[in-house]
N, C-alpha and C positions, 0 to 999 in steps of 0.2 A: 297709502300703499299703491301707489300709481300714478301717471300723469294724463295728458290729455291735449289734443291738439287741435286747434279752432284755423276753420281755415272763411273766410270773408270775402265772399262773390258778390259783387253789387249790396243789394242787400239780404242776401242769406246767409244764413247761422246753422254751419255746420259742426257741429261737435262730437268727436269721437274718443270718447272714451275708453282706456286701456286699462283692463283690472288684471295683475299681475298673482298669482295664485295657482237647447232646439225644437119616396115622396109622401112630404111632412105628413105626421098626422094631425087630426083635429084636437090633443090632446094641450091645445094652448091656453096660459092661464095668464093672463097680469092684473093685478093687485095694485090699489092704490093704497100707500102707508107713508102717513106726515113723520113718523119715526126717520123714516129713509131720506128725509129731502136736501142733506147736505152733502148727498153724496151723487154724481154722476153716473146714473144707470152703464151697467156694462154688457156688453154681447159679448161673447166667446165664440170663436171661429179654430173648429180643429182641421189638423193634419190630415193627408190619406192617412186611412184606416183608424182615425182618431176617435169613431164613433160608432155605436152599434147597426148593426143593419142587419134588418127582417127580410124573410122571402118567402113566398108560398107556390107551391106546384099546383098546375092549372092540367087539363084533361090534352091539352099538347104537347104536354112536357112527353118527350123520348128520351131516357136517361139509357148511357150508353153502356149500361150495365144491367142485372135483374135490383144487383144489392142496393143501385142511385134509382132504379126506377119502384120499387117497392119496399124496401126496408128504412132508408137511409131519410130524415132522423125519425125516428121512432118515439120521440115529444113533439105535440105541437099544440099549438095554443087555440084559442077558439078562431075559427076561419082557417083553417090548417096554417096558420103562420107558425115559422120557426125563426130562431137568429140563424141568420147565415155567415155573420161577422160580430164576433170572433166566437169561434165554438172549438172548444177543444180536440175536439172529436177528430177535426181534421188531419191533426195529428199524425191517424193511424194511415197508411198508404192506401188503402180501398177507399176512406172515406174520403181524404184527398182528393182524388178523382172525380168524385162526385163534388166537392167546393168546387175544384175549378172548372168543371162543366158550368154550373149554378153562375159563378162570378162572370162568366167569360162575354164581353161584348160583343157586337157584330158591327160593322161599320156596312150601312148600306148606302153603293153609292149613286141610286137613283134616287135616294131622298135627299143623298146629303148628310146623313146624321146617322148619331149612333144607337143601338139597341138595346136589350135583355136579350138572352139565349133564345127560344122560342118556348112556351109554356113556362118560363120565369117572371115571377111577378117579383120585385123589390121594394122594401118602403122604410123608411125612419122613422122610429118612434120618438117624442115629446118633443117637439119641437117646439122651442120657445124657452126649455127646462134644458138644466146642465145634467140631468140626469144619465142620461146615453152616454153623456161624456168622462164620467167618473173611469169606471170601467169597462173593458171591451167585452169582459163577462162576467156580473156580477154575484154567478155562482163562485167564480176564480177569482176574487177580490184584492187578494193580495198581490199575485203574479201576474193579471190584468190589469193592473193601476194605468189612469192616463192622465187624466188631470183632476183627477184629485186632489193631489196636494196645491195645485194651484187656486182651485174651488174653495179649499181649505184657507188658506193663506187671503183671500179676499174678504171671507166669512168672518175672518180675524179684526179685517176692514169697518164691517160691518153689514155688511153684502149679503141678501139673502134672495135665494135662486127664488125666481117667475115674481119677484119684486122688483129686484134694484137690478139683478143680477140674473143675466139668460144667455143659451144654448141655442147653438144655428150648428145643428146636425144636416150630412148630407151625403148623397151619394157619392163617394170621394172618385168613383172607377171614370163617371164621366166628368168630362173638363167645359171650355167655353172654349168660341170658335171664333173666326175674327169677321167683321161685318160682313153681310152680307148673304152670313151659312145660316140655315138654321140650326137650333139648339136647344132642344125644348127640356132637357133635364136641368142641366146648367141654367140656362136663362130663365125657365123656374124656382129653383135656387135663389136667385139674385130678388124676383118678385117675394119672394117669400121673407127672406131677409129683410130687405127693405122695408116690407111693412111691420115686420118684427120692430125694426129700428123707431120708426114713427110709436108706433103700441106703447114701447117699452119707455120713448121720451115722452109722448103723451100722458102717459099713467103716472112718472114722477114730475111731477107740474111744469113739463114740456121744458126741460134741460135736457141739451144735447149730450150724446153717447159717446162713453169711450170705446171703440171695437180693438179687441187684444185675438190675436190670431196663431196658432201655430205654425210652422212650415207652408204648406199647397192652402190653408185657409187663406194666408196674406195674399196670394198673386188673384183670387177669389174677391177676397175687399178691395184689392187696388181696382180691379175690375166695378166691382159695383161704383166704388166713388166717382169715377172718369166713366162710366155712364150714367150718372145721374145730373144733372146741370149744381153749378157751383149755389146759387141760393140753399136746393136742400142740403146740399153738403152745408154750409154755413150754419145752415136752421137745427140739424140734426145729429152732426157731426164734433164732437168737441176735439177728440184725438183721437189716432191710429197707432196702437202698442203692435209691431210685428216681431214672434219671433220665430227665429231661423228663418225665413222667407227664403228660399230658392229662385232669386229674381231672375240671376242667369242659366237656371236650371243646371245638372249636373252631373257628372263623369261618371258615378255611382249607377245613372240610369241606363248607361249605354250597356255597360254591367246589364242588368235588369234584361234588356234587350234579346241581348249576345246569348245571354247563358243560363238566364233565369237568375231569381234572388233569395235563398232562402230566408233574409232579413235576419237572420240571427237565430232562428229557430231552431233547436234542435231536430233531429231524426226527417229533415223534409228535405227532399230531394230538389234542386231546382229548376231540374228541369222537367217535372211533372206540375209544376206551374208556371214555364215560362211562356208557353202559350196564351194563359189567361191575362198574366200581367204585360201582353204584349198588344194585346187586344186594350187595354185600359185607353182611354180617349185622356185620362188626366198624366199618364205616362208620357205619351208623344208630348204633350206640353209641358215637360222636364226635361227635356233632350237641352245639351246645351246651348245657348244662346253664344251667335256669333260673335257678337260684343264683348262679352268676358272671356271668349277662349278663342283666341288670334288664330288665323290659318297656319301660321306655320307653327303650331303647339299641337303635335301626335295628341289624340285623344285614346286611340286603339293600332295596335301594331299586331300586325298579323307576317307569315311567310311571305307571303305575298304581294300585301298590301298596307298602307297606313290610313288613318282617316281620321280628319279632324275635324268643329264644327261645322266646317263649309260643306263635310261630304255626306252627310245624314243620309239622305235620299240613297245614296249609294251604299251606305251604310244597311241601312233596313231592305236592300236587296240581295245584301248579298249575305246577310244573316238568314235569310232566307223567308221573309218578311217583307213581300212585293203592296201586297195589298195593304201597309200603311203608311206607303209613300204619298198616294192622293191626298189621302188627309194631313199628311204632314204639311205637303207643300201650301195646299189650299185655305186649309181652316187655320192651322200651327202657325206658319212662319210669318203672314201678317197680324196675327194677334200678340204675338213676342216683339213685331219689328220695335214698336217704343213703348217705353216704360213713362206714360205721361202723370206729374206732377200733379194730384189732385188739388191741394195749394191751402190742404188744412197740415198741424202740426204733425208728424210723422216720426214717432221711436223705433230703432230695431235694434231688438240685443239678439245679441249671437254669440255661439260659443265660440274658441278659435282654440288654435293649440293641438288638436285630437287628428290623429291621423287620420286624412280623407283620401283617398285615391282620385288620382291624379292622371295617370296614363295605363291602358290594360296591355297586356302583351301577351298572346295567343301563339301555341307551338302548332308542333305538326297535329294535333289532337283537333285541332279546331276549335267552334263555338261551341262545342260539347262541352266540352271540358270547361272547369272554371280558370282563369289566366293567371298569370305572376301581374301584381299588381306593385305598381308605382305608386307612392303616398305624399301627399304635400301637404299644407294649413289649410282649415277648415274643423268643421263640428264634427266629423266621421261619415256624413252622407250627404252634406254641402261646400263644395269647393269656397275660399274665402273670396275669389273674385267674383261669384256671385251672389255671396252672404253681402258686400260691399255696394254690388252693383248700381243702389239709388244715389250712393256720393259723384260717384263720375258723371250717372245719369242726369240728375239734377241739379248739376254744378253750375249751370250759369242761370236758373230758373230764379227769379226775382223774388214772387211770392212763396215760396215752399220752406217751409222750416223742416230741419233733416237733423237728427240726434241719433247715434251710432251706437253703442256702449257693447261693449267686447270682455266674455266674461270666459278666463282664462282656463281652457282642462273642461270646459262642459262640452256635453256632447249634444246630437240633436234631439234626441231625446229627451236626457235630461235636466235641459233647459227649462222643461216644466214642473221640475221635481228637485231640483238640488239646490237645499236651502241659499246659494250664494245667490243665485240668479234670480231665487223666486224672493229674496230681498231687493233684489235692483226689481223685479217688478212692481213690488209693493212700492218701492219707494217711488216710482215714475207715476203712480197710481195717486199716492200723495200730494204728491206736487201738485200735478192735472186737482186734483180735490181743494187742494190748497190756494186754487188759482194761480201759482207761478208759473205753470209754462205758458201762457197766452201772451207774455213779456218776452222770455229771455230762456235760452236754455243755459243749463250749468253744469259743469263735468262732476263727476261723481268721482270719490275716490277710494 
């Protein structure tokens, strides 16, 4: 039920498949078990907002209210921590205010780099564990699922969490910056990871990993791999499962920008978060890349004005959002300029088919208002020229093996959860287990 189209660059093997029918704690455990050894330790890498995150108020915190400075949450755990992502609570409109106070970043630009609010401390719990990554609240288990069912689907495998099988939680608000800036949340991150990666190969008698990633995890991994030199990749690295990866970031975010996002959520207004999510340092690194969206393709239509990738900078001024043009220009747009080939085997399923928007168009109302939206192919919140983007990228790269697989009507979300995809997961999981993909990749049908 589908075909597939192999395209033959020197020697790379791309295959895209068309299925017709998206600061750690000390809480790390790995386990050695002869039970597990025929199978390829896996790391899990999530999305923004794919994982829990703690916060605690410090004697600086000025909360901009009496109810954020004294009331608001009214649980907390021992050391005043509380979840700050995702808590239902936020919900209500007062406590809102006070999330997005808490969430909201600071770019400071004598350091360079970006912050916590002031008296906001942040942190992720179990790192190293899938646990966080189950759900975003595990009092709300059912209507908080995240990966879950894909945790599930592994375990089926045979896969068992802080054994074979681990969780690279992280603070999804900050990004990475491109040489030269510092970036001490992100480029901890990466250290952190990375020795997860060694732990978890070490501990199953040092066979290399497969890393499986959501959405903003993959552009995450591609980063750590292309900074780390090719032997550990070789030593360490068996395969890269990405899905939905946003390589060329997306039109969806400008959205986010412009006018706020409520993501879907009922009763939230959004523009009483589009300040925080404007502040995100891993936002600006979603903005579209040049490369997938040609100068002369409107990305945003206004009375006025139009502007496409090339006019970001102009863009985020005149939204009214001056102060994250420094960081775009400086830290952003040389860390997007290439998408380098790390030159280990590389999968990405993507969903296609789901309405994604495509171009916004803005009345007399302004960026107040939410726009008439333009929809084209893609998963619903990544455009498919940059679901695509490592085929064009890496088309004339010698060493890189690139397998595409395109799974028809899923969205980006659930790409982790809807039995058809999380079968092509398994099954690419197999193979890699089976040792057939270090040969030859094979279209699926």
């Amino acid at each position: 039920m589908g075909g597939s189209v192999v395209v033959n660059v020197a020697t790379v093997m791309m295959v895209i498949t068309m299925m017709v029918a998206v600061v750690p704690s000390t809480c790390r455990a790995i386990i050695n078990d002869n039970h597990h050894r025929q199978l390829y330790p896996v790391v899990l890498v999530p999305g923004a907002g794919g994982n829990q995150l703690e916060a605690r108020l410090t004697a600086e915190y000025k909360g901009t209210s009496w109810l954020c400075s004294r009331f608001y949450p009214v649980k907390k755990q021992e050391g005043g921590w509380f979840r700050l992502w995702f808590d239902v609570g936020v919900l209500l409109a007062p406590f809102l205010e006070c999330f997005a106070e808490r969430m909201t970043l600071y770019y400071h630009p004598e350091l360079d780099d970006y912050r916590n609010a002031p008296g906001v401390e942040t942190r992720v719990c179990q790192f190293g564990s899938t646990q966080s990554l189950l759900y975003l609240d595990p009092n709300l288990k059912h209507i908080t699922s995240y990966m879950e069912p894909l945790v599930e689907s592994l375990q089926e495998l045979g896969y068992t969490d802080n054994k074979t099988m681990f969780g690279a939680p992280y603070d999804f608000r900050y990004g990475l910056a491109a040489e030269g800036h510092p970036c001490d949340v992100g480029s901890t991150f990466l250290q952190n990871i990375k020795q997860l990666i060694e732990e978890a190969s070490d501990s199953n008698g040092g066979k290399p990993v497969i890393l499986i990633s959501h959405s903003l995890g993959g552009l995450f991994v591609l980063q750590l791999l292309n900074r780390n030199p090719p032997s550990w990749r070789k030593q360490y690295i068996k395969h890269f499962i990405a899905l939905a990866a946003p390589w060329g970031g997306t039109v969806d975010e400008m959205l986010t920008f412009a006018s706020g996002n409520s993501l879907g959520v009922p009763l939230v207004n959004p523009l009483l978060v589009r300040n925080e999510q404007r502040s995100s340092e891993s936002n600006l690194w979603l903005l579209p890349r040049t490369k997938q969206f040609p100068q002369e393709k409107p990305l945003v239509v206004t009375k006025n004005s139009t502007y496409s990738s090339f006019d970001i900078s102009r863009f985020l001024e005149d939204i009214g959002f001056p102060e994250g043009v420094q960081p775009y220009q400086k830290r952003v747009l040389p860390l997007v300029e290439k998408l380098a080939a790390p030159g280990i085997p590389v999968t990405c399923i993507i969903g296609s088919g789901v309405q994604t928007p495509e171009s916004l168009h803005y009345g007399e109302e302004g960026f107040d208002k939410q726009p008439e939206i333009v929809y084209g192919d893609g998963d619903g919140t990544v455009n498919m020229a940059s679901l695509l983007a490592l085929v064009d990228e890496w088309r004339d790269e010698e060493n890189q093996r690139l397998k595409v697989i395109k799974v028809d009507g899923i969205s980006h979300t659930n790409i982790i959860k809807d039995d058809e995809s999380l079968d092509q997961i398994v099954k690419e999981i197999t193979i890699i287990n089976d040792g057939l993909s270090t040969s030859s990749f094979v279209s699926s049908s």
